[in-house]
N, C-alpha and C positions, 0 to 999 in steps of 0.2 A: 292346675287341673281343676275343672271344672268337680260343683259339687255334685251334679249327674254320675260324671266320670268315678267319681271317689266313690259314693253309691253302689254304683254297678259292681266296682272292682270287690269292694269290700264283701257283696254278698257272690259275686261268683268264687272268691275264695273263701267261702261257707262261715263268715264270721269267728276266725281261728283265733283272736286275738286272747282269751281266756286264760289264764295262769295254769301252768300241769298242776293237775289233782290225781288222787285215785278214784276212782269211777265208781262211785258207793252203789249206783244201781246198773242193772243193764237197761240199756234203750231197748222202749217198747214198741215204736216206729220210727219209720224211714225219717219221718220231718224233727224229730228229735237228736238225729245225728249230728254231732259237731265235735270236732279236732278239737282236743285243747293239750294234745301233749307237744313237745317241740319238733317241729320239723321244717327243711329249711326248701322252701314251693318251690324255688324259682332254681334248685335241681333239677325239678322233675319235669323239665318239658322232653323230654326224650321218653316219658313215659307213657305207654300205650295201656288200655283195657278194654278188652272185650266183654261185656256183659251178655249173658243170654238167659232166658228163662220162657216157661210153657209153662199156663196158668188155664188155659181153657181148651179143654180136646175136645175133637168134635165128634168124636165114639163117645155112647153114652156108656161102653164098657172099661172106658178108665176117666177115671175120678177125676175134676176139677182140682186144681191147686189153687186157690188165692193167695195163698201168703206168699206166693213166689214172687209174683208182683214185687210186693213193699220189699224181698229180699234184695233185689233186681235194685231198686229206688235208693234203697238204705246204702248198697254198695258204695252203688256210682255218687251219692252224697260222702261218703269217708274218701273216696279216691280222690274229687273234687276237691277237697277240703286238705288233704295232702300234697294239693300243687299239682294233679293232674289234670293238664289243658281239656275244655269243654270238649275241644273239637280233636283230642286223643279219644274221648269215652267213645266205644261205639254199642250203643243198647239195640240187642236184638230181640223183640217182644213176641211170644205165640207165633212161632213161625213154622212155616211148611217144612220138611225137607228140602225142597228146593230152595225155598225163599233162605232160608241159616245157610246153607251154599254158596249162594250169592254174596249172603253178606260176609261171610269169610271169607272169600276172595276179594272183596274191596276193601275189609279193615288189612289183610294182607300187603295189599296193593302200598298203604303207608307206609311202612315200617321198611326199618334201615337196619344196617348191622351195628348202628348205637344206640337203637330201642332195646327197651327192659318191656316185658310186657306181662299184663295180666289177664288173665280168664275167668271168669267166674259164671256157673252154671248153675241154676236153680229149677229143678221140675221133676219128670219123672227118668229114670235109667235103666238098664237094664242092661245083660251079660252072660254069656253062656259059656259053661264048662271047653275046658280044656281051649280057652280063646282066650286073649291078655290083654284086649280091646273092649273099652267102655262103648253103651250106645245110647246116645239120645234117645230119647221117644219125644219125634214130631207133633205138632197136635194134630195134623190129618192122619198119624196112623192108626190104620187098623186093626186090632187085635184079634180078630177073627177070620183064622187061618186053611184051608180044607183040608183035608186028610188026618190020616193018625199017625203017621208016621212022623216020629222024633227029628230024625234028620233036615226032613222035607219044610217041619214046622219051624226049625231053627233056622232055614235056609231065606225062606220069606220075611220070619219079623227083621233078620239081621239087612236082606235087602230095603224093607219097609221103614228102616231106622237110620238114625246118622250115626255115623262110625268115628266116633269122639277121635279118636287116635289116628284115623288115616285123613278123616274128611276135615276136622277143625285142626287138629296140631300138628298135621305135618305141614299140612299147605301154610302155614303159621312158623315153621322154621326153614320152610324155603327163602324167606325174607333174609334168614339169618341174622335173627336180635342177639344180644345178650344173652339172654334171659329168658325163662319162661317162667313162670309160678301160677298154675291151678288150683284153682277151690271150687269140689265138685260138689256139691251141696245134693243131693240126689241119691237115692237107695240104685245098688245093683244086685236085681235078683233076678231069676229065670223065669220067664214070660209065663206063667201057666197058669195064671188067670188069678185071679183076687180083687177087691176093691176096698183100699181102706184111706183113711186120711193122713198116710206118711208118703213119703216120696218113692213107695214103689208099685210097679205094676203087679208084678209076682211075687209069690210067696216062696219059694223053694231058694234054699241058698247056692250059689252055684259061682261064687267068687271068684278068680286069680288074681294077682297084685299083677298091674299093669305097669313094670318098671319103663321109663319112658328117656330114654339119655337128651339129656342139657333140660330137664325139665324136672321141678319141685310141684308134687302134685299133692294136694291137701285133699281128704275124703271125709266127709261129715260121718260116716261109720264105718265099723270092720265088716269083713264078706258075714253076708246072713245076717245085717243086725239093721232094723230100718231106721231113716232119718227122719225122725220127729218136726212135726209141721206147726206144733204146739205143746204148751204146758197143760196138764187136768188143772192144775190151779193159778193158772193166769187168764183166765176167757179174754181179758181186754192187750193182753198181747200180742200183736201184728206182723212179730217174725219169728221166723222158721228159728228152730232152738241153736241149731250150728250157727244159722249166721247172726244172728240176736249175740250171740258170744264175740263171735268174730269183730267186728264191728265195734262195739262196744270193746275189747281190750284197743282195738291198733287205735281208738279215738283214741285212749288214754298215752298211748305208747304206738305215735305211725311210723315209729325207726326200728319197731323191733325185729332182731335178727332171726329169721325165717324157723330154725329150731326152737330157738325159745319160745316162736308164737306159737308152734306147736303144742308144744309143752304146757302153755299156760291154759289154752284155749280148750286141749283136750282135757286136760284135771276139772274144770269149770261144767263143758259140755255135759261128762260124765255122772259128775255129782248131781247135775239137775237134773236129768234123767232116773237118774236114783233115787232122788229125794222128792221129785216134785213129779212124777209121770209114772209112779206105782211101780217104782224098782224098775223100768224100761234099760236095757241094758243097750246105750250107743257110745260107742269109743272111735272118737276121730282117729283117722290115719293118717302118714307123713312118710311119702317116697320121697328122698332126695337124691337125683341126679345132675344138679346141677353142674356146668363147668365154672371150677371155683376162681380157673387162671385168667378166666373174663372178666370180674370183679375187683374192685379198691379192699384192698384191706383185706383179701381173702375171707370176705363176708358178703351175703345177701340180705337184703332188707326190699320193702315197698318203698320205701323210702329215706331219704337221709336227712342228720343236722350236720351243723359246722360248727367243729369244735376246734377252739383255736387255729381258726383258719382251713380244716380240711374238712372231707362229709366223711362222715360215721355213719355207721348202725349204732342202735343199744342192745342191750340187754334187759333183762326181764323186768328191771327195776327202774330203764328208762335212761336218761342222761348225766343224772346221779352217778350212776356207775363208773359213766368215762373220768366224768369231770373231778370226783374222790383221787383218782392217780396222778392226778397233776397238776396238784393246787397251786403251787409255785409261779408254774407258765402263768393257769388261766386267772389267776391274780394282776399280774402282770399287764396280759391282754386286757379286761376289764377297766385297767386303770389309765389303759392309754387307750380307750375308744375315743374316736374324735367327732360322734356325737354328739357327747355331754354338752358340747357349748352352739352345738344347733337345736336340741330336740322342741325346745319352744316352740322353734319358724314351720315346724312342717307340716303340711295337713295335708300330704299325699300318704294314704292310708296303705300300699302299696309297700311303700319305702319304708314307713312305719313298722312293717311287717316282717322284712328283709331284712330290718337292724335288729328288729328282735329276734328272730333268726340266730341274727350270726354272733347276740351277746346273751344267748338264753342261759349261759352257764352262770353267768353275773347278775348277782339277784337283785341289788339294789339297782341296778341300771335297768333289770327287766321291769322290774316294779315301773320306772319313770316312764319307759316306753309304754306298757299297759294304759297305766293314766291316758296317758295321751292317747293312744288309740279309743281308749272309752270314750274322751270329749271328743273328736272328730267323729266316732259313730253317733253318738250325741247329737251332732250338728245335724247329722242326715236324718236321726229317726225325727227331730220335730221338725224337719221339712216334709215325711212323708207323713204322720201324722195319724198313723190306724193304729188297730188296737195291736195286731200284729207285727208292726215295727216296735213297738214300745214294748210287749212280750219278750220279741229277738232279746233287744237290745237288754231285757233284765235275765233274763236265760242266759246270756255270756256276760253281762256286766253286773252281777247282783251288791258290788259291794264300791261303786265306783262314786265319785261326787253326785251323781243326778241320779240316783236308784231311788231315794224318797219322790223327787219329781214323776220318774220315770211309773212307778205306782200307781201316783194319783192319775195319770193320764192312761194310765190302762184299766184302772176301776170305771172312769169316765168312757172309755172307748169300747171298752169290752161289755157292757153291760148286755146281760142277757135281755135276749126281744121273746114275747109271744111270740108263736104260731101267724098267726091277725099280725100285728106289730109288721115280723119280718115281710111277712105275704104284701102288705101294704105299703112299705117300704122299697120293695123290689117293684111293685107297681110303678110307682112315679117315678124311678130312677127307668127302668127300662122303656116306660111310654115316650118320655122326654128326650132321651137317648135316641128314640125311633124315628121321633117327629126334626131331631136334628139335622140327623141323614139324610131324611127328605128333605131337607133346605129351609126347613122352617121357623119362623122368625120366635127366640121365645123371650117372653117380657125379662129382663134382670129378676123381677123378686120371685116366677116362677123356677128361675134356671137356678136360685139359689136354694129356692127350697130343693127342687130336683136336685140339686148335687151331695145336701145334706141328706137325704134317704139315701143316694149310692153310698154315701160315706158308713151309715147306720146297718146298711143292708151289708156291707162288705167286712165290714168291723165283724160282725155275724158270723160271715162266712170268710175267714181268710184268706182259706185256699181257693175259693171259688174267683178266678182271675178272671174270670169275662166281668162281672160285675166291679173290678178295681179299673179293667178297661175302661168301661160304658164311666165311671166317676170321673176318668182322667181325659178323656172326650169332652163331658159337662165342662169340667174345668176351662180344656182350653179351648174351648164357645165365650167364654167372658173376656179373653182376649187383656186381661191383666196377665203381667210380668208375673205378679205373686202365685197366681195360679198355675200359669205355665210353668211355673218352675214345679211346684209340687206336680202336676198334672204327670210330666214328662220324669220324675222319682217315681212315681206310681205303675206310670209304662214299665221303667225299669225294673223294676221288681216284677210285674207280669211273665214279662222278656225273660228272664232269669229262672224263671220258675214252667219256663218251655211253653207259655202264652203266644203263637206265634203272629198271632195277629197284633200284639204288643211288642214284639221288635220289629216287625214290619213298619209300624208306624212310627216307632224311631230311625228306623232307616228313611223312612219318608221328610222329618225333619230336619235330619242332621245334613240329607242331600239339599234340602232346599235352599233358597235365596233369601226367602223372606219368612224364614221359623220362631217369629219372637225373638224372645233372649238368647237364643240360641247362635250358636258362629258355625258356618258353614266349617262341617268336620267330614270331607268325604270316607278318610278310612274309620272313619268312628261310624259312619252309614254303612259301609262294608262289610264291619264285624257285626251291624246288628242282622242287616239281610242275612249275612252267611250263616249267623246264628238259627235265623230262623229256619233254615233251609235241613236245616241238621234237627231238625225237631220230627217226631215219631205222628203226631197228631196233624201235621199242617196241611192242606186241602190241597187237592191240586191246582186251582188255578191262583192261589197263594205262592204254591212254589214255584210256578210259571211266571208271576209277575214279582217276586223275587230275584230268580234268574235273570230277567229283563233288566232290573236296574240294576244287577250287579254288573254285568254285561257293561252297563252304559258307563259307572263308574270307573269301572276299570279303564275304559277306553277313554275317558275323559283323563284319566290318570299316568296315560301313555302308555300302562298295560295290556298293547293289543292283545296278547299271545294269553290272558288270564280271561278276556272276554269271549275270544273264541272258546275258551273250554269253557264258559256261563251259556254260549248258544247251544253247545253241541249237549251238554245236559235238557237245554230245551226242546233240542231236535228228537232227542232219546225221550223224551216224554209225550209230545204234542202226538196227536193222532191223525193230523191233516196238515197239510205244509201252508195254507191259506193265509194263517195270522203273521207266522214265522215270514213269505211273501212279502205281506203288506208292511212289516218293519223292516225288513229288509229295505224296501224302496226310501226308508226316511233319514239311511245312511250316505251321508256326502262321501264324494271319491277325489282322493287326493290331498287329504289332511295328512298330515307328516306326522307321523309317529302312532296312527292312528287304527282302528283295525278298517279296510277296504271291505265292498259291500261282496269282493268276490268270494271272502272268506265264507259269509254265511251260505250267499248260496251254493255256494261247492257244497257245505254240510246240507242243505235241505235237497238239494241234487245228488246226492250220494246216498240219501237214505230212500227215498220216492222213486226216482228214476223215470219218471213219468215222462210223457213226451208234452202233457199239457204243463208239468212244474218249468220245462226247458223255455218252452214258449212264451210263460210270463215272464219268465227272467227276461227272455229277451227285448219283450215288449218293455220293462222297466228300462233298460240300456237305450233303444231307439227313443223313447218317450223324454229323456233326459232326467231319468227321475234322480240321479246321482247330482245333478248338476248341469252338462245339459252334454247333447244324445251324442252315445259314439255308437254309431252303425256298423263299426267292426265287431266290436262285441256282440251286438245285437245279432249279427250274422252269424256266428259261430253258437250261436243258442238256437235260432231258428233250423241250425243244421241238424244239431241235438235232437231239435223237437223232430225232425222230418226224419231224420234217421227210427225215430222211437213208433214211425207211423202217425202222427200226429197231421191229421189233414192238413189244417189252417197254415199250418209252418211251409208251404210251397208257397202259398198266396202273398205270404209276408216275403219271401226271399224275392220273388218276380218285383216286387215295390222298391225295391232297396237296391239301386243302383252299383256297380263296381267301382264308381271314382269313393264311395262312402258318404255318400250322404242320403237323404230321404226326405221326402215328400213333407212340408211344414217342423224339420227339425230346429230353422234355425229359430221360428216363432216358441218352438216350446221350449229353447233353452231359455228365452227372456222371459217365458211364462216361469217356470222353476226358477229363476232369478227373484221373480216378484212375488214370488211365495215363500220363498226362503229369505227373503228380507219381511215381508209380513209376520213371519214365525219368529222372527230377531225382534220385531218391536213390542212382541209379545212377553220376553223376558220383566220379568221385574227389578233386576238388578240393573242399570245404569252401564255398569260398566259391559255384564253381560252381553246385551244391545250391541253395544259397538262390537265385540269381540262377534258375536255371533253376525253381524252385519261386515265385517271384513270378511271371516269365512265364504259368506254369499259369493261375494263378489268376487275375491280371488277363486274361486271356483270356477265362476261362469268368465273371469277375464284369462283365464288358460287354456281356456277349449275355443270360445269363440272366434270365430274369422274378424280379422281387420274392417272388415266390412259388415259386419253383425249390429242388426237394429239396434240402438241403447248402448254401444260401446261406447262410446264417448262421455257418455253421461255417467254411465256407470265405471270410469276410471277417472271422471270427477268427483262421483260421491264419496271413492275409495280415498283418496286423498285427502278430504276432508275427515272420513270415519279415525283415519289415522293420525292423523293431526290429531283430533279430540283424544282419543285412545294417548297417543304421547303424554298432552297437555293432564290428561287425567292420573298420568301414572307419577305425572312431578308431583301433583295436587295433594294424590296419595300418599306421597313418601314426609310430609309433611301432617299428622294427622290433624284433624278439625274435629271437633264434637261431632257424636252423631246424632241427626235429627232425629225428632220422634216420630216413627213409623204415621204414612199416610195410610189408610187403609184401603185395600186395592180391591180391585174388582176379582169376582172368584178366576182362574185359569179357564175353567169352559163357560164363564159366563152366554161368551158369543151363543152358544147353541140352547142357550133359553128359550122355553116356549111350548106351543105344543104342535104334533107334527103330525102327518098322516103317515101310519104303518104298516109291513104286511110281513106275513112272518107264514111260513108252512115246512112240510116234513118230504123229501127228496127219497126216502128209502120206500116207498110205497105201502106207506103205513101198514110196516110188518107185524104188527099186532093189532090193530084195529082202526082197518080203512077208512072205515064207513061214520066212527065216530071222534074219537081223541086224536087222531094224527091225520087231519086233512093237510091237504098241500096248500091248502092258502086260509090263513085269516085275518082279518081286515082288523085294526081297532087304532086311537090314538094316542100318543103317546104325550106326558107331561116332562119337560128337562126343565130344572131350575137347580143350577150353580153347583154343578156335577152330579146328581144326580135323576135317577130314568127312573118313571111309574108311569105302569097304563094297565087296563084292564082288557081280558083275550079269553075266551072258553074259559068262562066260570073261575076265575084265580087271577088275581093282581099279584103283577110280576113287578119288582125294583129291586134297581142295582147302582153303579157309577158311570159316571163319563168324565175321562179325560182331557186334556187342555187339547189331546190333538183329535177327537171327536171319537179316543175308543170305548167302546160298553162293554162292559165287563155285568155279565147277572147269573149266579150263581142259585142250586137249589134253596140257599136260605133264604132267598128273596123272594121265594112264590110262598104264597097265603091265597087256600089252603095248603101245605104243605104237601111237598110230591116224597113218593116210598122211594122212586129211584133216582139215578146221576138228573142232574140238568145242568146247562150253561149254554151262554148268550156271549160269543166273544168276537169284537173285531169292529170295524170301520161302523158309525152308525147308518150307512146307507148301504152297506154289505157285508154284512158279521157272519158268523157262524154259527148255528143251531143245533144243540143234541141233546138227545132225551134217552133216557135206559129204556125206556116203553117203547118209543115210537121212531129210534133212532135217528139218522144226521138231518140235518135242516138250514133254513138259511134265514135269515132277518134284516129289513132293509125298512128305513124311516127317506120320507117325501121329505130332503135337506132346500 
C-alpha cells in the first residue's frame, strides 16, 4: 500500500488509533472530535446516518442558529470515526421543505433490511397539542400566518413544516433497516411566536411523547424545557450543550449500549445546565421502541467491539466491563494472537487498526499495536509536513517515540504570522498559483519561494484547503518525485476534508498514464471522483466533469451498466442535451463488454424528446462518428426527428437510399478511421497506442465492405499493431527497469496559439438588449498548453482546454467578477454559453 493510500485511509478513519482514556474535558468543536474508545470499524459498513440541520431561515422572525452547523460537522466526525462509510453519511444542510424530501427519499433509496441507521437533527422544532408527531421548521418557512383563529393557524404551520414522523421516519422504515436510533437535538414548542437563542420557535409548552415502534428516539429536552445552544460561561464553545455531551461521551465509549448512553449523557446534560447556564432546567429524554429480536445479544449500540471473537456493546464503563467476566478466555485469546510475530512488517495502517480492534481487551499487545500505528502515522505526518499534521499527529500521539520531534516541528510550523506577514504570504502563493494556470513558465527559485509562502500561509490557516491546494499544485510544477509525493498527501488531506477540487485532481492522477510516481490506480480514481461528487460545496460543472470521468472509468472497467447510471446523473443535471451530444459521438460502437453509444442517447432522447435531439443522433450514425456510418440507424432517428415535426428530417430521409447506404459514407468511414488512429498516437502510454489503435481498426474492419478504400492497408496495419501488442505483452511479463520519464508535450498542446472568436447571447438579451448581452462579440483568444484567456466587454474571461479541444470557463474565471451563474462549455469551435443575466448563448473560436 502506497503511503498516499495509508494517508488517506488513516484520516478518513478520523485518526482512532489513541489508547481509551476518560474524557477529562468535553469537545468544544467539531474539528476536535476524535474516537479513542474501542471500537471494532469494519462492523460498521452496514451502517447508515442521516444528518440534518437548519442554521440560516430566511424569515427574519425566527432566529439564526449557527451552532447547528459545527453540531451537524461534530456528529458525522464521531460517526466517521466509528467506522461509518463516507458514503453511508448523508448531510442535509439549511434545507427547504422540499429539498429535506428529496433527500430522504434518496438516503432511503440505500438502505436494506441489514442497515442499522442513524438520524440526527439539529435546528429549530416544533409540535402541537393533542398531536404525537415532531415538526421540522424548514428554513423557507414562514411564520407569519393570517387569521386568529387557533385551528386555522395550526393547520398552515403543520402544512408549512416537515412532519418529522411521517415525512423523515416512516419513509425511512419502508426500507425496512434494523434499527433506527434518533437524536433530535431541537426544542418542541408551540408556534406562537418568540425569538431567543435556543432551539425553539415558541414559547408555550405544548409537548406529547412521540412513541414511535422499532425506533430509539433520544430528545435533547423534556416537553416545555428549551435546548440550550450555548453555555453563559463558555463564549468560546462551538456546540450546542446536548450534542457537545453526546459526542464527547460515545468518543470515549462508541459501543455504548443505547440506555446507558442515555443515562450518562442525561446526568451530564443536566448538571451543566444547572451549574453553568443559571440553573436552566434541560433534561434529555429516551423513548425506546426498539425491536430487540433484530439485534446480537439482545442489545443495541452505534456501534460494536470484538470481544474474544464476537461484537458487543458496553457498558457505561466501556469494555472493561466485558472483558472483568472473562479473564480466563481472554487471557488465552491474547496469548495466542498470531500477530505477535508479524506486527514489525506491517505498515498498512488499516490492518493495524483491525488487529487492534480485535486484541483491545489485551493490554500489552495493544500497547505494541499503538507503537506501531504511532510510527506509520509518523511516517505520513513528515511527508505532509504542515503545522497541522504535526498538531493531528501530537493530539492522538502525545506520548509516542517522536512527540519531542513532533514539538519542535509544530513550534517551527505553526508560528504565528502578522496580519502584513499572512496578507503577503497569501500574495505570492496565489499570484504564482495564477500565473501557473495560465501556462506560465516560472523560474525554479521563484516557484520555490512561491511554494514556501503557500506552505507559511496555509500553516496559518489549516483549515483554509484552497490554499493547501494552490501549495500542492506549486509542488507538482517542479516535477520532482519528492514533491509529488508530498504534493499528492496534501491533495489528500484537502480530499478528506470535502475540498472538492482536491479529489478531483486525485482522480485526475490516479486515472492517468503518465502521473509521476504514481501507478495508474483506476478504482483508487473512482473512489476519489465519487468522493467528490458526494461533497455539499462542489460546483456544478465539477460534478458534471466528475460524472464524465466516472462514466469513462467504469466503462474502461467493463462496468457498463455503472457508467450508464454516471450519464444518466449527468442527463438529470445538464440543462441542454448539446455537450451530452457531442460526447456521445466520441463513443466507439462495438467494443465488447463495453457501454454502446445507444445507451446515452436513449437517456438524452428520453429526457429532451426533441425532434432536433433525434436528428443529430442520427446525423452522428450516417456521419460514422461511431466508427463508420450505419444508415439504418440513421434512418430510424431521422423518423424520430420527422415524427416530432422536425423539418430537416424529410430532406435527410429522401438522401438515404433503401439498399442503406448514403451519399460519401464510405469516405467518411476511412475519415473516422484516420482520426481515431490520430487520437491513439496521441496516447502517452506505449502500450496504450497499440491497444487504442487495434480498437480503430477492428472497428472500421467490421463495418467496412470488402471493397472499401484503405481495407487492405488497414488489415495490414492491424496485423502488425498485433504483432507488436503480443511481442509487448512477453516483454512485459519479464520486467525491465523503468526509464526516467521523458517529458512530454502538454495533451492539447496542438490547439496553442491565438485564434479569432465570437461569442453572443441567443435568448434575445432578456435583460439588457442593447448593452451586456448582444448577440455577437468579436475578440481573440490566447491557448497555451490547456489553458483559454481573451478579453470580451470589459472582463478577461480564463478557463481549460482539453486534449480533445473541450473549454470548460466557469464564473471564477471572469475578472472582474460576474454576481451571477456563468459557463462556457463544449467543442472550442461550438460550446455552449450561459449567463444568469443575459441567459443561453453560444462560443465558437476560427480552428
Amino acid at each position: 500500500m502506497t503511503a498516499i493510500r495509508t494517508l488517506a485511509l488513516a484520516m478518513l478513519l478520523a485518526l482512532s488509533a489513541v489508547p481509551a482514556m476518560a474524557q477529562k474535558v468535553l469537545f468544544k468543536n467539531f474539528s476536535e472530535v476524535t474516537v479513542t474508545g474501542a471500537v471494532s470499524r469494519e462492523l460498521s459498513q452496514d451502517n447508515y446516518a442521516l444528518i440534518m440541520y437548519n442554521s440560516q431561515y430566511e424569515h427574519e422572525g425566527i432566529s439564526d442558529l449557527p451552532v447547528t452547523e459545527n453540531d451537524a460537522k461534530a456528529v458525522r466526525k464521531l460517526l466517521e470515526g466509528m467506522g461509518y462509510p463516507s458514503g453511508n453519511i448523508t448531510l442535509v444542510e439549511n434545507a427547504s421543505k422540499s429539498a429535506a424530501k428529496n433527500a430522504v427519499y434518496e438516503f432511503a433509496g440505500k438502505l436494506t433490511s441489514d442497515s442499522s441507521v442513524v438520524i440526527y437533527y439539529s435546528g429549530h422544532g416544533i409540535s402541537f397539542p393533542s398531536d404525537n408527531n415532531n415538526y421540522i421548521v424548514p428554513v423557507d418557512l414562514d411564520p407569519v400566518v393570517p387569521g386568529s383563529a387557533r385551528e386555522l393557524k395550526e393547520r398552515i404551520f403543520k402544512d408549512r413544516s416537515l412532519n418529522f414522523n411521517e415525512e423523515v421516519l416512516e419513509v425511512i422504515k419502508f426500507a425496512g433497516p434494523k434499527g433506527v436510533v434518533v437524536f433530535y437535538d431541537a426544542c418542541r414548542n408551540s408556534p406562537l411566536g418568540g425569538d431567543d437563542s435556543t432551539k425553539s420557535v415558541g414559547s408555550a409548552a405544548s409537548f406529547v411523547p412521540a412513541k414511535i415502534q422499532g425506533t430509539a428516539m433520544f430528545y435533547s429536552a423534556r416537553p416545555g424545557q428549551t435546548s440550550l445552544a450555548s453555555l453563559n460561561s463558555e463564549k468560546d464553545a462551538n456546540l450546542s450543550v446536548y450534542t457537545r455531551v453526546l459526542v464527547s461521551k460515545l468518543a470515549e465509549n462508541p459501543t455504548m449500549r443505547l440506555s446507558d448512553l442515555h443515562a450518562v449523557v442525561q446526568s451530564e446534560v443536566s448538571q451543566l445546565a444547572r451549574e453553568k447556564a443559571g440553573g436552566h432546567r434541560q433534561h434529555p429524554v429516551f423513548e425506546d421502541e426498539l425491536d430487540y429480536s433484530r439485534s446480537d445479544h439482545n442489545e443495541f449500540c452505534l456501534s460494536t467491539v470484538v470481544v474474544n471473537g464476537a461484537p458487543r456493546c458496553t457498558g457505561r464503563e466501556g469494555l472493561q466491563q466485558i472483558s472483568a467476566s472473562s479473564s480466563e478466555a481472554s487471557a488465552a485469546f491474547c496469548e495466542a494472537a498470531p500477530i505477535r510475530g508479524t506486527l514489525s512488517g506491517i505498515t498498512d495502517l488499516a490492518q493495524l487498526r483491525r488487529e487492534r480492534d480485535t486484541y483491545f481487551q489485551c493490554a500489552a499487545l495493544r500497547g505494541a499495536i499503538d507503537a506501531r500505528i504511532a510510527t506509520v502515522n509518523w511516517d505520513s505526518t513528515v511527508a505532509t509536513d504542515s503545522c497541522n499534521a504535526y498538531r493531528t499527529y501530537l493530539r492522538n500521539f502525545p506520548s509516542s517515540a517522536h512527540a519531542a520531534k513532533a514539538q519542535e516541528k509544530e513550534a517551527e510550523l505553526c508560528k504565528v504570522l502578522s496580519p502584513a506577514e499572512l496578507a503577503h504570504h497569501i500574495g505570492v502563493c496565489e499570484s504564482v498559483y495564477r500565473n501557473i494556470t495560465f501556462g506560465t513558465q516560472i523560474p525554479e527559485n521563484d516557484l520555490t519561494r512561491a511554494t514556501e509562502s503557500c506552505k507559511a500561509a496555509s500553516n496559518a490557516r489549516p483549515t483554509d484547503y484552497e490554499l493547501g491546494f494552490k501549495r500542492a499544485e506549486l509542488l507538482l510544477a517542479t516535477g520532482r518525485d519528492s514533491d509529488w509525493q508530498q504534493a499528492v498527501e496534501l491533495l489528500s488531506s484537502a480530499a478528506i476534508s470535502d475540498y472538492p477540487k482536491a479529489a478531483i485532481r486525485l482522480g485526475d492522477y490516479y486515472s492517468a498514464d503518465d502521473a509521476g510516481f504514481l501507478t495508474r490506480d483506476l478504482n483508487q480514481a473512482l473512489t476519489w471522483y465519487e468522493r467528490a461528487t458526494k461533497m455539499q460545496n462542489i460546483s456544478a460543472p465539477d460534478m458534471v466533469k466528475s460524472l464524465y470521468n466516472i462514466a469513462s472509468l467504469y466503462d474502461e472497467l467493463g462496468s457498463a451498466h455503472l457508467a450508464t447510471d454516471a450519464y444518466r446523473r449527468i442527463v438529470q443535471i445538464e440543462r441542454n442535451p448539446r455537450d451530452l451530444l457531442d460526447h456521445a459521438r466520441t463513443i466507439p460502437e462495438g467494443r465488447q463488454g463495453r457501454m454502446p453509444p445507444d445507451d446515452l442517447y436513449d437517456l438524452v432522447f428520453n429526457k429532451w424528446n426533441e425532434g432536433q435531439v433525434a436528428f443529430q443522433i442520427g446525423e452522428a450514425w450516417e456521419e460514422g462518428a461511431h466508427g463508420v456510418p450505419n444508415v439504418k440507424k440513421a434512418q430510424q432517428w431521422y423518423e424520430r426527428a420527422k415524427n416530432l415535426n422536425y423539418g430537416p428530417a424529410d430532406a435527410k430521409l429522401s438522401t438515404v437510399s433503401s439498399s442503406g447506404t448514403s451519399l460519401g459514407s464510405t469516405s467518411a468511414a476511412y475519415d473516422t478511421l484516420l482520426g481515431c488512429l490520430d487520437d491513439a498516437e496521441r496516447q502517452l502510454s506505449p502500450r496504450r497506442r497499440l491497444e487504442e489503435s487495434e480498437s480503430c481498426l477492428t472497428s472500421y474492419l467490421g463495418r467496412a465492405s470488402m471493397s472499401a478504400p484503405g481495407r487492405a492497408d488497414a488489415e495490414e496495419y492491424l496485423t502488425e499493431v498485433q504483432a507488436e501488442l503480443a511481442a509487448y505483452g512477453a516483454t512485459n511479463s519479464s520486467p525491465t527497469p523503468t526509464p526516467t520519464p521523458v517529458p512530454q508535450a502538454h495533451p492539447a498542446a496542438r490547439f496553442n496559439g491565438s485564434w479569432s472568436g465570437w461569442r453572443g447571447y441567443t435568448d434575445g438579451g432578456r435583460r439588457s438588449p442593447n448593452k451586456e448581452c448582444l448577440g455577437r462579440y468579436n475578440f481573440t483568444a490566447e491557448i497555451n498548453n490547456g489553458t483559454i484567456r481573451f478579453w470580451s466587454d470589459g472582463r478577461t474571461f480564463s478557463g481549460s482546454v482539453d486534449s480533445n479541444g473541450f473549454v470548460r470557463i466557469d464564473r471564477s474565471g471572469l475578472s472582474p467578477s460576474s454576481k451571477t451563474a456563468f459557463s462556457i462549455e463544449g467543442p472550442l469551435n461550438n460550446a455552449r454559453m450561459y449567463s444568469g443575466y443575459c441567459g443561453n448563448g453560444y462560443f465558437k473560436l476560427q480552428l
